[in-house]
N, C-alpha and C positions, 0 to 999 in steps of 0.2 A: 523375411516378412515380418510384420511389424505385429504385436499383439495386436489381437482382435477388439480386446477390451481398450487398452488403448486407442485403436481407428475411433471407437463406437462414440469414446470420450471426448476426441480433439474434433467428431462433428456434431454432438450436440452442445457442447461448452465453447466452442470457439476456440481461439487462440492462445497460447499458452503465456511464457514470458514477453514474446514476441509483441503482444499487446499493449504492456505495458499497464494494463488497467484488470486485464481478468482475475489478477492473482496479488491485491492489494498485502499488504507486509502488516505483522502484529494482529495476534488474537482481540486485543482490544478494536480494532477497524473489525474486522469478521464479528463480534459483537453485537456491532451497532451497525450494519448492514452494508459497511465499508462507506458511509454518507459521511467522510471525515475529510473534504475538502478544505473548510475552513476550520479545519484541526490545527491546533499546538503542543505537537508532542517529539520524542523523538524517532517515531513512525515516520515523518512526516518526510525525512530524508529520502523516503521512497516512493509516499504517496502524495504529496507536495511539499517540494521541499522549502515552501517561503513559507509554511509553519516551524521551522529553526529558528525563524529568527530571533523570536523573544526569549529564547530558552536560555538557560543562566549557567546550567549544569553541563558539565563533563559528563557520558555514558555511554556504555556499549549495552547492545544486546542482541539475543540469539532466538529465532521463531523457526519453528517447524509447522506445515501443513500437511493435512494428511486429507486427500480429495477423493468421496467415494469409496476407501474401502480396496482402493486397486492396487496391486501391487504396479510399484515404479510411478506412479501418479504422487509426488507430491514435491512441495517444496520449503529449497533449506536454505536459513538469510541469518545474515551477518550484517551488522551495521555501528559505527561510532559516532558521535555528536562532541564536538570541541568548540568550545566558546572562540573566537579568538579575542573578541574584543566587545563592549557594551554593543549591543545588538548586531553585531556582525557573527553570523556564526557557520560554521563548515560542516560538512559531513560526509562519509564515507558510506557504500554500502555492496554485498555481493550477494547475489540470489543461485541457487542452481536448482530446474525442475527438472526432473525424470530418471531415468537409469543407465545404465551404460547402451541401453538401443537407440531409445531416443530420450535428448537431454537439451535442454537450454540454458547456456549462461548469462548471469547480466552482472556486469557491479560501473559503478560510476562515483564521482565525486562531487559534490552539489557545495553552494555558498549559498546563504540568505542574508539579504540586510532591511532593518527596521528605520523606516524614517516617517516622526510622528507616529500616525495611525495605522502607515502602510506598510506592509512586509513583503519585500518582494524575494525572489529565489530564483537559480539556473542551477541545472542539471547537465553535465557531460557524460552520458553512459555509453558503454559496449556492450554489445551482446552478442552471443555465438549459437548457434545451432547444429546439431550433429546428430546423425544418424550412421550407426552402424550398424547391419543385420547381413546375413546370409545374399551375396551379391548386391548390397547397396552399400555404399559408401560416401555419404554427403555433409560439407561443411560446409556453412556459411556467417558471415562476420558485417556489421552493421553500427555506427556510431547512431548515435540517437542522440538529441537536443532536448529537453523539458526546460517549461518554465512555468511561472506559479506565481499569485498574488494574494495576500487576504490583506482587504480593510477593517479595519473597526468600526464599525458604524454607531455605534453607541456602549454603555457600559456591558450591556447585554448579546449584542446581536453584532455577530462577523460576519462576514461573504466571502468566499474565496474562489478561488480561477485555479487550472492547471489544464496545460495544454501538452501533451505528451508526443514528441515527434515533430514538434515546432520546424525541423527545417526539411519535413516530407524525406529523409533518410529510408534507404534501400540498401540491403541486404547484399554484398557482394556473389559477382559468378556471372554464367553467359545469361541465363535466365535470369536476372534479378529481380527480386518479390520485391515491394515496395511495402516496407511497413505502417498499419494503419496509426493513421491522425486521428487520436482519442481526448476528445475536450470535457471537462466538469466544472461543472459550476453550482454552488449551490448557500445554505447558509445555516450557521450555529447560530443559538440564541439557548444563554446561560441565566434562566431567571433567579437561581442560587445555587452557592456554592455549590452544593450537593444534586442540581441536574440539571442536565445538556437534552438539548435538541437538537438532530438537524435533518436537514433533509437534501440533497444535491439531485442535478440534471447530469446525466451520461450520455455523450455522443462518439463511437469508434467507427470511424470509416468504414469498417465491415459490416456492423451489425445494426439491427435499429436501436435507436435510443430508450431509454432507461431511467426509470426514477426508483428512486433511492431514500429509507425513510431510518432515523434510529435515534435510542434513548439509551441515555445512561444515569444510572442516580448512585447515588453514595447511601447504601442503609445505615451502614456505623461508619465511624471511624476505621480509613482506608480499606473498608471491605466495600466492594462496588457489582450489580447490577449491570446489564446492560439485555437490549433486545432491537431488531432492525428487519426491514422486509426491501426486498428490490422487488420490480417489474422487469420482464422480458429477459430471462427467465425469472416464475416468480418463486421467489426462495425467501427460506424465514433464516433467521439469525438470533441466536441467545448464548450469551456470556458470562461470566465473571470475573474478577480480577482484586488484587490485594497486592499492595502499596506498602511495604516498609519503609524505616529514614531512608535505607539504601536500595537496597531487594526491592525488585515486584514481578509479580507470576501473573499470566493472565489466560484465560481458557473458551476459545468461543466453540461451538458447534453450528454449521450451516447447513441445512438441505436443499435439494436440485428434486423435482416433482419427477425427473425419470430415473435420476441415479441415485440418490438418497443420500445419507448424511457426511458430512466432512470434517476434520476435527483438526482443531486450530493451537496449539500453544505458544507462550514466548515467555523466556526470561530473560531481564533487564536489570543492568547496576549501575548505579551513577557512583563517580568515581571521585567527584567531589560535590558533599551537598553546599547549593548555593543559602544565603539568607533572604535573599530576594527574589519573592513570588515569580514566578514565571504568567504572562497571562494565559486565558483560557484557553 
């Protein structure tokens, strides 16, 4: 039988990896309330991946979430960013939430290419599901499709797209779940250097839809701020993060109004620094 606290979890938070959207990748997104659709970093390998495009730099990095406070609730990501070519660029990434009772896997391999102002990205993921407990014994296996766009619309102001499930993909077995088609959209505006806004629309087949609100400012040099709020559920989001030439650590905390708080890290290395600005 499956923890209690668990059951209590996966019905009022929804779905887990399965999603594709519940459980966005990098303390920096948990931050800023996870409104980082028209984001360019190299988060973005997870949470759209046609924000790689512009990126210049070679890097790997490592995020832990910790959801709640529960034990076996949380999740652990892996992800690399490889230029291969002026705006063409690749990326890898694997996720795994829970504990040996119930667990979900995901890792997939993504490309993004930049032409002009447009970035677009595709996504090939897997994902597994397993439960093992005391007379249960359940696997299940599922290819998933993503895909993702941001324009520039001016110096300032991006908009981006990602559609997660693009080709309505189902879960193998005699029963087959059909996994939800989760769309966002929404848009950055960089008035300087040192702060972002944005805000995105969240729509998951399962649930009702969702807005999504966050800032992030730079107080000093590579020392950064951040804060973010969703609707449905409504949860607050505050951050920090620090930026070395190489190194950067970043730390957000989130709450959920019935389960309470969630704590977020990630560190990240680029593995070769580029000279050429990455955009925003």
């Amino acid at each position: 039988m499956l923890r209690p606290c668990l059951l209590l979890w996966l019905f009022l938070s929804g779905k887990a990896l399965a999603s594709g959207d519940d459980f966005p990748i990098g303390a920096r997104a948990w931050g800023m309330g996870n409104a980082v659709v028209a984001q360019a970093d190299r988060y973005a390998v997870v949470n759209n991946v046609a924000g790689l495009a512009t990126l210049t730099e070679a890097s790997l990095f490592s995020s832990f979430h910790s959801y709640h406070g529960f034990d076996g609730l949380s999740t652990l990501a892996f992800g690399v960013v490889l230029p291969v070519r002026k705006e063409l660029v690749a990326g890898f990434s694997v996720q795994r939430f829970g504990d040996k009772i119930y667990n979900e896997l995901a890792f997939g391999l993504g490309v993004a290419h930049r032409i002009n102002r447009v970035s677009l990205g595709l996504k090939i993921g897997y994902r597994q599901l397993a439960v093992v407990a005391q007379n249960v014994a359940l696997s299940r296996k599922a290819l998933v499709v993503e895909m993702g766009g941001i324009a520039q619309l001016s110096k300032t102001v991006f908009f981006g797209t990602h559609i997660y499930n693009l080709a309505q993909g189902s879960y193998s077995g005699e029963n087959a779940e059909r996994l939800p088609t989760v769309l966002r959209t929404g848009f950055t505006y960089v008035p300087t250097s040192s702060l972002r806004l944005s805000a995105e629309f969240v729509k998951n087949t399962d649930c009702p839809a969702s807005l999504r609100a966050g800032l992030e400012y730079e107080v000093i040099s590579q020392f950064t701020i951040r804060t973010g709020i969703n609707t449905k559920p409504y949860t607050n989001h505050v951050g920090v993060g620090f930026a070395g030439d190489s190194f950067a650590m970043d730390y957000a905390a989130s709450s959920h109004p019935q389960l309470g708080w969630s704590h977020h890290v990630t560190l990240a290395y680029t593995l070769k620094k580029s000279k050429e600005p990455a955009a925003p």
